[in-house]
N, CA, C and O atoms as a DFTB+ gen file, in Angstrom:
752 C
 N C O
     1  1      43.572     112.313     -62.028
     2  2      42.821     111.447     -61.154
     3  2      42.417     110.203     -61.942
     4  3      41.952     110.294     -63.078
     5  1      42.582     109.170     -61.386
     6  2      42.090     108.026     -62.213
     7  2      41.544     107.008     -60.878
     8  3      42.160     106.518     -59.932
     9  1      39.981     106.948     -61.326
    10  2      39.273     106.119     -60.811
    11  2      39.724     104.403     -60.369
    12  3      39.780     103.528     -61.234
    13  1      40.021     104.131     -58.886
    14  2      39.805     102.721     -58.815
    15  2      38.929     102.171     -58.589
    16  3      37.949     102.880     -58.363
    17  1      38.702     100.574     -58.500
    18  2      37.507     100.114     -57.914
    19  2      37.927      99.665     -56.398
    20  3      38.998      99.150     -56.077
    21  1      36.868      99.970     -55.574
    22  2      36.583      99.785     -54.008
    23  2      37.052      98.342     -53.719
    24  3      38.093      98.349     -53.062
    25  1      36.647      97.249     -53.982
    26  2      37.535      95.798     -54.049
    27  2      37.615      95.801     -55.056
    28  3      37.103      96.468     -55.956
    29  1      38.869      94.366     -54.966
    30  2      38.818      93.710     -56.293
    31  2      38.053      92.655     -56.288
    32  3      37.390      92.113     -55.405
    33  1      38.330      92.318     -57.989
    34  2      37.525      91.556     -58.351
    35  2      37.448      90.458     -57.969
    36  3      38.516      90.187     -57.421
    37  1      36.257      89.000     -57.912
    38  2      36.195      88.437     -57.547
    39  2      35.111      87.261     -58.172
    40  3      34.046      87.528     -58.728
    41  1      35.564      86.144     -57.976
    42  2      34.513      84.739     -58.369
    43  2      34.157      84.180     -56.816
    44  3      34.898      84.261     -55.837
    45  1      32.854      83.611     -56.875
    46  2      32.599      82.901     -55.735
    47  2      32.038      81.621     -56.784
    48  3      31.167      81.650     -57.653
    49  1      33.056      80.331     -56.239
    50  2      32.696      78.647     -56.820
    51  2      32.226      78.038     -55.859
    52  3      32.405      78.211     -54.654
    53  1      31.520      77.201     -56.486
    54  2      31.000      76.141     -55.335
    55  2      31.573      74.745     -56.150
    56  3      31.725      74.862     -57.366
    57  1      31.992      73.027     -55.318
    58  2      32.179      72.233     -56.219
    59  2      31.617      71.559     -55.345
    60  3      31.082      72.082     -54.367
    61  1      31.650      70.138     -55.580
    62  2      31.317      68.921     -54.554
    63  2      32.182      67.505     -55.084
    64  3      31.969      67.051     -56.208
    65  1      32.807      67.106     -54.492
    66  2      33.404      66.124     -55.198
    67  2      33.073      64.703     -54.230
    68  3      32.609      64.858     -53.100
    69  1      33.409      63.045     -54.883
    70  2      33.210      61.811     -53.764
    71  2      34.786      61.100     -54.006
    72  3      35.822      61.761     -53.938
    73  1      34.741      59.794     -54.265
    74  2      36.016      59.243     -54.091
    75  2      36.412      59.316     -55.618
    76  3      37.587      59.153     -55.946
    77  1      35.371      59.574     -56.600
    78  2      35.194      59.108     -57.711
    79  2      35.044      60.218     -58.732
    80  3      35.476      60.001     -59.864
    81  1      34.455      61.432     -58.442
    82  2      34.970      62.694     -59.610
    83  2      34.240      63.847     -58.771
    84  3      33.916      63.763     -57.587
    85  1      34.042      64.970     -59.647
    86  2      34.221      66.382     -59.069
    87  2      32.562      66.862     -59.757
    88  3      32.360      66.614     -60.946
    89  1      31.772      67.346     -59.161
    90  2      30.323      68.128     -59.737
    91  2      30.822      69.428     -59.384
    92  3      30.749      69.884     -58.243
    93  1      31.480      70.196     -60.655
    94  2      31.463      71.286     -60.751
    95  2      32.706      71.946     -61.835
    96  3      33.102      71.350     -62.837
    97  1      33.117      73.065     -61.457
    98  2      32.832      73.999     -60.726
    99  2      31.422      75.239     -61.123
   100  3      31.385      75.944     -62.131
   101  1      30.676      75.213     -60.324
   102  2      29.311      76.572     -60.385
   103  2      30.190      77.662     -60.083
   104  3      30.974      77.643     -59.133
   105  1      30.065      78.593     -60.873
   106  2      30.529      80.367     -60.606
   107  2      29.141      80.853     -60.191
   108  3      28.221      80.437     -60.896
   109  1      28.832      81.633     -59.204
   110  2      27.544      82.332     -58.376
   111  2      27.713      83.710     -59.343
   112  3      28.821      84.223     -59.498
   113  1      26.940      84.053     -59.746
   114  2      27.085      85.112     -61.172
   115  2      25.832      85.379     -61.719
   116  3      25.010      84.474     -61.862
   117  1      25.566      86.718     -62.093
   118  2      24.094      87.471     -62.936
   119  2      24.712      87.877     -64.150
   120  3      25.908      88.167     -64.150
   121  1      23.995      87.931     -65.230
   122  2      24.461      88.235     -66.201
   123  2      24.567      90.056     -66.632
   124  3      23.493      90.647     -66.523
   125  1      25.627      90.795     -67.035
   126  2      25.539      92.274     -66.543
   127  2      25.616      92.245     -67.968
   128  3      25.678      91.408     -68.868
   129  1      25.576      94.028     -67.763
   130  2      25.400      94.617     -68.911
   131  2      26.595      93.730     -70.124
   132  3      26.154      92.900     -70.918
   133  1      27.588      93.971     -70.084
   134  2      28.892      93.945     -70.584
   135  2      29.322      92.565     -70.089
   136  3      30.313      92.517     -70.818
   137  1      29.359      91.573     -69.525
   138  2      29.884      90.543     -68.700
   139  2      29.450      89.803     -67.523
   140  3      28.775      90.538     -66.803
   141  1      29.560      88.815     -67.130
   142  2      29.069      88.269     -65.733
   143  2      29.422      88.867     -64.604
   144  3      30.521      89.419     -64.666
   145  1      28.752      88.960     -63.395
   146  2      29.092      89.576     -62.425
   147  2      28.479      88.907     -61.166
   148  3      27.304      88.696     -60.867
   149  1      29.847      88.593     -60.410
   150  2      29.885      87.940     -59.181
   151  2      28.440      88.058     -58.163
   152  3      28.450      89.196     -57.693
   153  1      27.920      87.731     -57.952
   154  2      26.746      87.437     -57.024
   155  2      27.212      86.981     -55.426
   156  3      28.206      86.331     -55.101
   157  1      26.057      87.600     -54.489
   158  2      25.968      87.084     -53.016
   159  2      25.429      85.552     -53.272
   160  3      24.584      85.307     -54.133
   161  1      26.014      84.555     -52.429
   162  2      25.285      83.377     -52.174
   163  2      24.166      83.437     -51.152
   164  3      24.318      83.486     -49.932
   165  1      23.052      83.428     -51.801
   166  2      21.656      83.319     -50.402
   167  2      20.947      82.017     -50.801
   168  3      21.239      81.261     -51.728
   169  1      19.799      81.899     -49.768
   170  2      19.376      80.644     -49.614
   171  2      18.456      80.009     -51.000
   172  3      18.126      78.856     -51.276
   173  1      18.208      81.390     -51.741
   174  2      17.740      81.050     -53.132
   175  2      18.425      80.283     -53.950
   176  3      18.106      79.286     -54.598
   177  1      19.704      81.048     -53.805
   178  2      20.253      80.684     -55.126
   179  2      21.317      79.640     -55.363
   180  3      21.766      79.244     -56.438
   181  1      21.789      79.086     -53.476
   182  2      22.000      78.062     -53.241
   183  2      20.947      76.763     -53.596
   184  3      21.278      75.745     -54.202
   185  1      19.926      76.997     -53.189
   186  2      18.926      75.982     -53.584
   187  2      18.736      75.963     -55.533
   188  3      18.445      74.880     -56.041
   189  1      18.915      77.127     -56.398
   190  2      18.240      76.965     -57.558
   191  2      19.338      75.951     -57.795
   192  3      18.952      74.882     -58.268
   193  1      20.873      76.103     -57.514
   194  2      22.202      75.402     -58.003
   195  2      21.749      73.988     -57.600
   196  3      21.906      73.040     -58.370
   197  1      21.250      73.869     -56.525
   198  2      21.011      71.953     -56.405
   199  2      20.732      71.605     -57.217
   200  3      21.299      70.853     -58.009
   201  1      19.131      72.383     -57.231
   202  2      17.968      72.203     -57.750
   203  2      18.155      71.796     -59.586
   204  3      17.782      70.911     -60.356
   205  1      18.849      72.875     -59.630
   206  2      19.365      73.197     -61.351
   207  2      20.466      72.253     -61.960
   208  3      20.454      71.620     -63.015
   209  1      21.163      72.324     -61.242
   210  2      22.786      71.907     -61.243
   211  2      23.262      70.888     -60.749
   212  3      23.720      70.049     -61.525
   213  1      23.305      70.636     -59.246
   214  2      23.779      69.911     -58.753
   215  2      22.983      68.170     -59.203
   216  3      23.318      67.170     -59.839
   217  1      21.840      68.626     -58.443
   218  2      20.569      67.373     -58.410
   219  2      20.751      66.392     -59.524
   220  3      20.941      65.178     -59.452
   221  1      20.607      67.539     -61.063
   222  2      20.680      66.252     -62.478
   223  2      22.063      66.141     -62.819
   224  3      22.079      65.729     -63.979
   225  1      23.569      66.341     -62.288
   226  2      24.157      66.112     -62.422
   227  2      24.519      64.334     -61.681
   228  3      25.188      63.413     -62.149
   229  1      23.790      64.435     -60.468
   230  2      24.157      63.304     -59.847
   231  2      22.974      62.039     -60.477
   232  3      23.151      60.852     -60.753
   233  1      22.142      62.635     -60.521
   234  2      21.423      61.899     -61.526
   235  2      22.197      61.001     -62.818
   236  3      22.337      59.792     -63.001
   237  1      22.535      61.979     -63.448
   238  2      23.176      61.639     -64.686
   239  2      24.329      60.538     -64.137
   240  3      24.318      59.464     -64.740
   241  1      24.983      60.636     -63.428
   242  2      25.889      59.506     -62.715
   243  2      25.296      58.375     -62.234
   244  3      25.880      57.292     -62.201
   245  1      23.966      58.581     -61.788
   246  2      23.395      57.841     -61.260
   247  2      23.546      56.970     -59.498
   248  3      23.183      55.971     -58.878
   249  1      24.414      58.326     -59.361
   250  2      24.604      58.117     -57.601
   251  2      23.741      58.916     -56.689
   252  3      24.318      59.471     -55.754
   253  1      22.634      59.045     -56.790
   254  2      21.520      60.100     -56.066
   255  2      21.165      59.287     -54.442
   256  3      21.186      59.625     -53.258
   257  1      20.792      57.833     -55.375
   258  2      20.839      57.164     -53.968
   259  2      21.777      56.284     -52.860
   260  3      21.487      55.847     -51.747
   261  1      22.664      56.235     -53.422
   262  2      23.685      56.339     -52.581
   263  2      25.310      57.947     -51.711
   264  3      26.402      58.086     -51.162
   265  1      24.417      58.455     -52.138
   266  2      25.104      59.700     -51.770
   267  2      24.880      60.141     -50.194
   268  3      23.880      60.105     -49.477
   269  1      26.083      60.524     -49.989
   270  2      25.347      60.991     -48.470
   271  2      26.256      62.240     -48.790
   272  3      27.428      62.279     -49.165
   273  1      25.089      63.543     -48.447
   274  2      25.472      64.944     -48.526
   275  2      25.909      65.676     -47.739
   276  3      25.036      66.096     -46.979
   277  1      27.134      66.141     -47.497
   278  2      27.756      67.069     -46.341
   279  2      28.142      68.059     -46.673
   280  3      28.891      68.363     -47.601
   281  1      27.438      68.887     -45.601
   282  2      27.886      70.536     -46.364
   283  2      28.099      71.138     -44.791
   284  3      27.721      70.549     -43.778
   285  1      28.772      72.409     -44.825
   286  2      28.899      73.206     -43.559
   287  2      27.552      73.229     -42.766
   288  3      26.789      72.285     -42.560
   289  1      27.437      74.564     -42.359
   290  2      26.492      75.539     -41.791
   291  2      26.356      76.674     -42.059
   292  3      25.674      77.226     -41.196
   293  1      26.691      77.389     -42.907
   294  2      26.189      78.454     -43.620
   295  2      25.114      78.917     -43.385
   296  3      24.294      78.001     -43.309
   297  1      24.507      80.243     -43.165
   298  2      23.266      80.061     -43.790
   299  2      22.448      79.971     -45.141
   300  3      21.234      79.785     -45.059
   301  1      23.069      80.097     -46.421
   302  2      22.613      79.720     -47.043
   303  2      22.487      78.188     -47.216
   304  3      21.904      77.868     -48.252
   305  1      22.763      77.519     -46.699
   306  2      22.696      75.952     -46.505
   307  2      21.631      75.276     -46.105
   308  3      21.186      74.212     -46.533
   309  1      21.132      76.183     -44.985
   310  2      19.810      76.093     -44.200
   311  2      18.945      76.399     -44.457
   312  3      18.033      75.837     -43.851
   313  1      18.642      77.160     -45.194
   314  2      17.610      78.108     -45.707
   315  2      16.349      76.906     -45.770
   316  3      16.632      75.720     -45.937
   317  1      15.348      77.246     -45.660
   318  2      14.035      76.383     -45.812
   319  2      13.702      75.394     -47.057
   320  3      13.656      74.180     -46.862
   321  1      13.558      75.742     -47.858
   322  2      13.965      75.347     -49.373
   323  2      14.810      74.726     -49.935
   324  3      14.660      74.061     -50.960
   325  1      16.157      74.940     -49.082
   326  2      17.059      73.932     -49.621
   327  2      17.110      72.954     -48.953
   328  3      17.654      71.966     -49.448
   329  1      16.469      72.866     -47.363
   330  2      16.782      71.628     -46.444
   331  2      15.173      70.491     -47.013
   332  3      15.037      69.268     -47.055
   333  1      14.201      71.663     -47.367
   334  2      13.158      70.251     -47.980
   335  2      13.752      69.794     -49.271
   336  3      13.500      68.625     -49.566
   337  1      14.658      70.636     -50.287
   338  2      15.261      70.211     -51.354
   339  2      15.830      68.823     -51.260
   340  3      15.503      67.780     -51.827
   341  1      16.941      69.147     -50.229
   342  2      17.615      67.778     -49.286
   343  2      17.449      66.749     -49.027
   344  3      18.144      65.794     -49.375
   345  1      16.337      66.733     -48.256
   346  2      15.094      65.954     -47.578
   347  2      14.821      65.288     -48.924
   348  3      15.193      64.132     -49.125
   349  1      14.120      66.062     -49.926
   350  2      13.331      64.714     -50.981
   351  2      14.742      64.215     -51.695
   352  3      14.473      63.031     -51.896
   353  1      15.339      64.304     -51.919
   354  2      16.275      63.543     -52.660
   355  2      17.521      62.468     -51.773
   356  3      18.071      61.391     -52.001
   357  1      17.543      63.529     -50.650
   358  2      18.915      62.421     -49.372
   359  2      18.166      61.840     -48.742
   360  3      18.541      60.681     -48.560
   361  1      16.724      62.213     -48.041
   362  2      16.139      61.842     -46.847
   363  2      17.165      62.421     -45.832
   364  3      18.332      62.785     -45.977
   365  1      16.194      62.376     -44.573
   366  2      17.089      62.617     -43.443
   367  2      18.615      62.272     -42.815
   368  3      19.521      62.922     -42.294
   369  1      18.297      60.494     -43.265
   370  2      19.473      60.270     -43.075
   371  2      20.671      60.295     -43.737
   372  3      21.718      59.888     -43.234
   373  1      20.556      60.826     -45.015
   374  2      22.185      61.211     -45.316
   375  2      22.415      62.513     -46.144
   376  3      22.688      62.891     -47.283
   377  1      22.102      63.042     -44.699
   378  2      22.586      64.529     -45.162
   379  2      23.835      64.806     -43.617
   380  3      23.612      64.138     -42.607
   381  1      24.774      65.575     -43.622
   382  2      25.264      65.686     -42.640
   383  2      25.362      67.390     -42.763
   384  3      25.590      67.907     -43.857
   385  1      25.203      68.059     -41.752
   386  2      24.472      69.380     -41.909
   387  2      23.566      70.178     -40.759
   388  3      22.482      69.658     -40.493
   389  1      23.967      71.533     -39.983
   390  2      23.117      71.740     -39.427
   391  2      21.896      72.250     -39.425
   392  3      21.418      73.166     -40.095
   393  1      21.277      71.338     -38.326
   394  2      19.626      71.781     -38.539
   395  2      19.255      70.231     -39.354
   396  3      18.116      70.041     -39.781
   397  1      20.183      69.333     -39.483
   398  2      19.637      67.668     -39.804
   399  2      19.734      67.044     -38.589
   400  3      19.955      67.794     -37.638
   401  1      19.620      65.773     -38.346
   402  2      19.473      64.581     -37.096
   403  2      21.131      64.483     -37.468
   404  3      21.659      63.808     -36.584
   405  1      21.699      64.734     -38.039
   406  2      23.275      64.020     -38.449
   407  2      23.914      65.474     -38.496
   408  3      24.301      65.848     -39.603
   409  1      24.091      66.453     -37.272
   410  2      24.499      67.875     -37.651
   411  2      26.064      68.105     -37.470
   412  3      26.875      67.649     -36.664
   413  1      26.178      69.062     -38.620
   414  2      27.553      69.707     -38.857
   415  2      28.083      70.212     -37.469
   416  3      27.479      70.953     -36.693
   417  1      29.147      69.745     -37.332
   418  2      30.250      70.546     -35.923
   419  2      30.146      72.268     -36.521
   420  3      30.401      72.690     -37.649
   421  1      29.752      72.901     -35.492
   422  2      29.942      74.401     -35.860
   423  2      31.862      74.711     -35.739
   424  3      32.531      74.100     -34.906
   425  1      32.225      75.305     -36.304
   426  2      33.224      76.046     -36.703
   427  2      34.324      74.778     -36.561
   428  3      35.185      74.663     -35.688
   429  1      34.031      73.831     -37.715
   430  2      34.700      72.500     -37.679
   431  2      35.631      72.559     -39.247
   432  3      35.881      71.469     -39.763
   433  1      36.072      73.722     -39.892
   434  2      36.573      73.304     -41.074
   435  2      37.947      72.031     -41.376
   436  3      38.476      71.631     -42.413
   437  1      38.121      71.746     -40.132
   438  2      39.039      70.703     -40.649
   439  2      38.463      69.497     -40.929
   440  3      39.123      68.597     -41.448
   441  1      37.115      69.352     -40.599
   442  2      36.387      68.127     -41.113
   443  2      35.440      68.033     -42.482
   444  3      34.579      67.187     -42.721
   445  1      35.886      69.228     -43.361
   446  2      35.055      68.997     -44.831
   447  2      36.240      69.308     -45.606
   448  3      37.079      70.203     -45.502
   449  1      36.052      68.070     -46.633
   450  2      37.768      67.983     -47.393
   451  2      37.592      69.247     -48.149
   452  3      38.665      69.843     -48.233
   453  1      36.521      69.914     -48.779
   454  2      36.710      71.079     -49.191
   455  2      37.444      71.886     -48.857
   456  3      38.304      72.369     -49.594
   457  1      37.222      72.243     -47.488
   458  2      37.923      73.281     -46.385
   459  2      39.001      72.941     -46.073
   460  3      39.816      73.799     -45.732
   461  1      39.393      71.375     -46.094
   462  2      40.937      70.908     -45.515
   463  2      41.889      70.737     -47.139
   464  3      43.087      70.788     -47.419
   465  1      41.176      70.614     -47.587
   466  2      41.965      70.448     -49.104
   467  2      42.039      70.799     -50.247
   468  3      43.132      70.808     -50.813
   469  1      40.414      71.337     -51.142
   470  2      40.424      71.646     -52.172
   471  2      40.798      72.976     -52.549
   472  3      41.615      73.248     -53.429
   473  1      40.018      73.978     -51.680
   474  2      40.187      75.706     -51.693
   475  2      41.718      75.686     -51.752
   476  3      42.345      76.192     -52.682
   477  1      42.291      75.059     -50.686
   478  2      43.942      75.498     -50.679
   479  2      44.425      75.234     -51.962
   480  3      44.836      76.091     -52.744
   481  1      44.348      73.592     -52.236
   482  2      44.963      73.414     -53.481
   483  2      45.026      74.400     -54.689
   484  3      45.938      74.841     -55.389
   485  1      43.682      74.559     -54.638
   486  2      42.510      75.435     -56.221
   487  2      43.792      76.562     -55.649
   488  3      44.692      76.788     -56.457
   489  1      43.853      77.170     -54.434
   490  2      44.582      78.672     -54.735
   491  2      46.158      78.632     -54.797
   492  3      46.939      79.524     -55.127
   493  1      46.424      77.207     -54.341
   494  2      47.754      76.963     -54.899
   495  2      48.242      77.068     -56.456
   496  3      49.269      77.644     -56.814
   497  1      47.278      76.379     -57.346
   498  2      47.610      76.561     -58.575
   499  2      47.094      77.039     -59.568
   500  3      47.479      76.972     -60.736
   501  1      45.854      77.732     -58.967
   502  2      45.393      79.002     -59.553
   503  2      46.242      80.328     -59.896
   504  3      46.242      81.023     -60.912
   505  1      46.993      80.438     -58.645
   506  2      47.348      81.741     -58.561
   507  2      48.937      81.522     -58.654
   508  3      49.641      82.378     -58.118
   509  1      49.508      80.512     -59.251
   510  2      50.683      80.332     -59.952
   511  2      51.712      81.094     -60.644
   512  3      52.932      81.002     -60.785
   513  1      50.501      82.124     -61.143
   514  2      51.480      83.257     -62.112
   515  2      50.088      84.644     -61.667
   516  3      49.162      84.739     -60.862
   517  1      50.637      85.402     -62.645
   518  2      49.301      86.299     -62.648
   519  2      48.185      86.451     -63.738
   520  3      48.387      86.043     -64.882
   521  1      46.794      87.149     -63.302
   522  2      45.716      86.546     -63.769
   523  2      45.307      88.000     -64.250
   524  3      45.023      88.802     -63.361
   525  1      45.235      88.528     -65.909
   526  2      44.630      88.996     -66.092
   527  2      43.660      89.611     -65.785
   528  3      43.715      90.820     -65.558
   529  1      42.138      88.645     -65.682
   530  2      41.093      88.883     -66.046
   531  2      39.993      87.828     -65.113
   532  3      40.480      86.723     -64.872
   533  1      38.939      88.009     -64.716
   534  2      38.220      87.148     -64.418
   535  2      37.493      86.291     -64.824
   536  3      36.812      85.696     -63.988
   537  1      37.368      85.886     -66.411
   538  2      37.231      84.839     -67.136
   539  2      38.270      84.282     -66.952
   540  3      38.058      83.203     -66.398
   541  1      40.085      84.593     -67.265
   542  2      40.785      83.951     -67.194
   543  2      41.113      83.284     -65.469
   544  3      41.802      82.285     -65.264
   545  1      40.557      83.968     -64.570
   546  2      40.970      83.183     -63.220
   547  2      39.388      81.873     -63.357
   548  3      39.291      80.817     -62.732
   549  1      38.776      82.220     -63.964
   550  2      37.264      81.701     -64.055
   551  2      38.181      79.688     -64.908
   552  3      38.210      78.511     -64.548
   553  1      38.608      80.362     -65.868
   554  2      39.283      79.287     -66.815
   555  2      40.126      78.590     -65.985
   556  3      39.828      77.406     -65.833
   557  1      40.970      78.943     -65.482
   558  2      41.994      78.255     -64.509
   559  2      41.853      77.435     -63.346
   560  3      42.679      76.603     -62.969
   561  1      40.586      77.757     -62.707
   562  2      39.921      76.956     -61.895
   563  2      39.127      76.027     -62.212
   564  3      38.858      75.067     -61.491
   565  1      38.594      76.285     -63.558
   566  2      37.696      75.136     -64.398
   567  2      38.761      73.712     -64.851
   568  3      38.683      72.484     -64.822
   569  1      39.530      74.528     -65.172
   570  2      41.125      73.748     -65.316
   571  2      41.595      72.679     -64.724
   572  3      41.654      71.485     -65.021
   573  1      41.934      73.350     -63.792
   574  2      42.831      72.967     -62.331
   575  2      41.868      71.569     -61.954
   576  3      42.195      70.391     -61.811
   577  1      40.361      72.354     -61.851
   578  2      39.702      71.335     -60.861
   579  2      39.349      69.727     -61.912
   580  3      39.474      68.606     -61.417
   581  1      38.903      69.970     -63.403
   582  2      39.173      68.665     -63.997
   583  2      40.313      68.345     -64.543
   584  3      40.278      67.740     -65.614
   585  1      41.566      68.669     -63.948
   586  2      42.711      68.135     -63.978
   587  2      42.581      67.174     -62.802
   588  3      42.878      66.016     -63.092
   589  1      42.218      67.378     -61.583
   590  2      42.414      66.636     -60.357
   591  2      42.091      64.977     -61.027
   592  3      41.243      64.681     -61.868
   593  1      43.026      64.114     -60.367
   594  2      42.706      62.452     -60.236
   595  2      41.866      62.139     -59.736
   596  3      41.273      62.908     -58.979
   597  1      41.390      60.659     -59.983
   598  2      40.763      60.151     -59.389
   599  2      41.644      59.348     -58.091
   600  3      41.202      59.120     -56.965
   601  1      42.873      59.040     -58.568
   602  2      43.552      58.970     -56.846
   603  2      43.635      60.017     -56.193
   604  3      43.561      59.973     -54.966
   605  1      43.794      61.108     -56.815
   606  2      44.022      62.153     -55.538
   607  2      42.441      62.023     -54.930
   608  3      42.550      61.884     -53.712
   609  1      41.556      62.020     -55.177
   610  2      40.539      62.384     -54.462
   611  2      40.076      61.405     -53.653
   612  3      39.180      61.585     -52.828
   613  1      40.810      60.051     -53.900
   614  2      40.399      58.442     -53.208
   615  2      41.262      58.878     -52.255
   616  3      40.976      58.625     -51.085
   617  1      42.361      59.543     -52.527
   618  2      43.793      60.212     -50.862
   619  2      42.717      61.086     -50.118
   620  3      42.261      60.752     -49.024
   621  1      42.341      62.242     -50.793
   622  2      41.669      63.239     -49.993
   623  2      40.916      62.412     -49.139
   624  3      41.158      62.442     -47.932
   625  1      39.858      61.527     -49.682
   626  2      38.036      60.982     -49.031
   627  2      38.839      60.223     -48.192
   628  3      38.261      60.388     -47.118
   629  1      40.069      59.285     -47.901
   630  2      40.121      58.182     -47.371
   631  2      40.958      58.946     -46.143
   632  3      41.046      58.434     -45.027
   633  1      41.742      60.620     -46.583
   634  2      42.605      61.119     -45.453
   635  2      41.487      62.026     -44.180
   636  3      41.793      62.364     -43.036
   637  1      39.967      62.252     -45.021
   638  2      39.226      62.669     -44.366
   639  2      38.069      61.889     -43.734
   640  3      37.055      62.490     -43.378
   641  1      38.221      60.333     -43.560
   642  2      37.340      59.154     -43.076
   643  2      38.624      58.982     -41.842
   644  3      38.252      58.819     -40.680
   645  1      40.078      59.025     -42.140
   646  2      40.782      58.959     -40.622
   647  2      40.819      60.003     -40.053
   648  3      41.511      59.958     -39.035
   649  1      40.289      61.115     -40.302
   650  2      39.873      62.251     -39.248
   651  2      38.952      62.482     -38.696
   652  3      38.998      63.201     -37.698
   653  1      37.704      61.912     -39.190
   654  2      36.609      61.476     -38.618
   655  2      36.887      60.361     -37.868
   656  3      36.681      60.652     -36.689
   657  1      37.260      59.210     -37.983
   658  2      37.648      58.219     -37.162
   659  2      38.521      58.709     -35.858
   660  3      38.401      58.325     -34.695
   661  1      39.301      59.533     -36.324
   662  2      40.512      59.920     -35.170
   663  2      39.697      60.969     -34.336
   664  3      40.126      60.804     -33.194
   665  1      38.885      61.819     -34.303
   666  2      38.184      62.452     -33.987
   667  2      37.042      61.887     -32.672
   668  3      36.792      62.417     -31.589
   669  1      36.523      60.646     -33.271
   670  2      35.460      59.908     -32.662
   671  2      35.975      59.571     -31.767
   672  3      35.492      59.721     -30.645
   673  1      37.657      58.748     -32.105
   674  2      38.122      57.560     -30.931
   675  2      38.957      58.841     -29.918
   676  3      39.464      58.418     -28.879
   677  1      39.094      60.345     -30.210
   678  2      39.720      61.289     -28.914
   679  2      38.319      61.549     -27.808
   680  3      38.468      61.913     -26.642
   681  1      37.354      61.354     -28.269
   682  2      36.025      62.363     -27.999
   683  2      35.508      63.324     -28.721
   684  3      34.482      63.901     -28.360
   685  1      36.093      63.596     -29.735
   686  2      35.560      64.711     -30.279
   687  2      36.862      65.844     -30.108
   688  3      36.667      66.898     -30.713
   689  1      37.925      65.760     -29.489
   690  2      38.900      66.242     -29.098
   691  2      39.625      66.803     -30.212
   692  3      39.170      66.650     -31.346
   693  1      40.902      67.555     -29.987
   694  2      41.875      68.164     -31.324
   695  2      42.650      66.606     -31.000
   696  3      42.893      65.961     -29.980
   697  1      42.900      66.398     -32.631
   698  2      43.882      65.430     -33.526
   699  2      45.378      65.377     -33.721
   700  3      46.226      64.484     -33.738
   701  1      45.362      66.923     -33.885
   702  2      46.887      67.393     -34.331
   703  2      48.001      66.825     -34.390
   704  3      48.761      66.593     -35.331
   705  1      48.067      66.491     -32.654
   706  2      49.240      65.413     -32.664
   707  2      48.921      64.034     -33.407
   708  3      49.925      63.343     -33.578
   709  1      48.155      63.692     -33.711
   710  2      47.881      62.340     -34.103
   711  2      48.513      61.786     -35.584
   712  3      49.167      60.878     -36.098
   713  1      47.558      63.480     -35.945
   714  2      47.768      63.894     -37.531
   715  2      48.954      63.832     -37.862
   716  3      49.293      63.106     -38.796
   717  1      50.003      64.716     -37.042
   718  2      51.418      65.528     -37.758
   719  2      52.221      63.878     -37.955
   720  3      53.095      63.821     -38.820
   721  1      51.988      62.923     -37.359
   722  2      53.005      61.584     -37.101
   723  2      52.443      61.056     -38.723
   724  3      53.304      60.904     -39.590
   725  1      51.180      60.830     -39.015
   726  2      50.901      60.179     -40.010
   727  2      50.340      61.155     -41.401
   728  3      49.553      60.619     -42.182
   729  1      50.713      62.340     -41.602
   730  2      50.127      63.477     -42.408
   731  2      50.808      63.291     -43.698
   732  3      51.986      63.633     -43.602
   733  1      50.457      62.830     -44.991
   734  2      50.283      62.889     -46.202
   735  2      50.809      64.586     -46.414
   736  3      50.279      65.597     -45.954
   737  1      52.279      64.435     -47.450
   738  2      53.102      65.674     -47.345
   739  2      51.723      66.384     -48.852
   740  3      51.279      67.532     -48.836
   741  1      51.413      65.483     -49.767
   742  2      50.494      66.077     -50.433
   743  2      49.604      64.957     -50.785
   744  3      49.890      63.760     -50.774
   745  1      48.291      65.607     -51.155
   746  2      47.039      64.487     -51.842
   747  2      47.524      64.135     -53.301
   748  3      47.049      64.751     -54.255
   749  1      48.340      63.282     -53.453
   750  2      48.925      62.879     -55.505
   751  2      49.403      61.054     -54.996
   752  3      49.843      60.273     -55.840
């Protein structure tokens, strides 16, 4: 008999990127006996990562006040704590997000380049060959993601401002056809 484990293993990242570079990647992780170990995202510990992480990173760039912040609807997104977090540093108006004056489309992933572009990419060339270990898939994504250009990400922001645009001028309508005529075969 030889013991497996119930899932496999697993990292949960968070990144944020603009036209101009990438804040991240955060691994959601407690420190275990023997090694790090993957963590639930809740509204805590989403907020300590702003708070901790995210916040003096943009600082340090010195784009705090010109940033406008878009994130899903999650609930850890919402959580109380992280939306006054929000609030003192974006103000109201540039956060895009539900439960703000500027709210996230519910079940809209084709409108956050994360969701339309980065995850895919990251598991495109993450998972290239095979992965040991979860430091080493941990390494490869740390990798991957400050490998990315600064054109690719001026393609991504500028391919996800004509989907918002294309979006506005249907009604709010599906794109698809609009998309497939003018669709960028990759972000490079």
């Amino acid at each position: 008999m030889q013991p497996l484990p119930l899932h496999s293993q697993n990292v949960t990242v968070w990144c944020w990127f603009t036209v101009a570079f990438i804040v991240g990647p955060f691994f959601f992780e407690e420190i275990g006996p023997s090694h790090p170990v993957t963590i639930a995202v809740n509204g805590t510990r989403y907020e300590s990562l702003l708070r901790n992480q995210f916040i003096p990173a943009l600082q340090q760039c010195g784009c705090v006040n010109s940033t406008i912040f878009m994130q899903d609807g999650a609930p850890p997104h919402i959580a109380t704590p992280v939306k006054q977090l929000l609030n003192l540093h974006f103000g109201n108006d540039r956060i895009i997000s539900r439960h703000f004056p500027t709210a996230w489309q519910p079940r809209s992933p084709d409108m956050n380049p994360c969701d339309l572009w980065l995850w895919g990419y990251l598991k495109d060339v993450v998972y290239g060959g095979p992965i040991a270990n979860l430091a080493e898939l941990k390494n490869r994504i740390t990798q991957h993601i400050r490998n990315i250009t600064t054109e690719t990400l001026r393609s991504v922001v500028e391919h996800a401002v004509l989907r918002f645009q294309l979006i506005g001028k249907n009604g709010g309508q599906h794109i698809e056809h609009f998309l497939s005529k003018s669709k960028p075969t990759s972000f490079s």
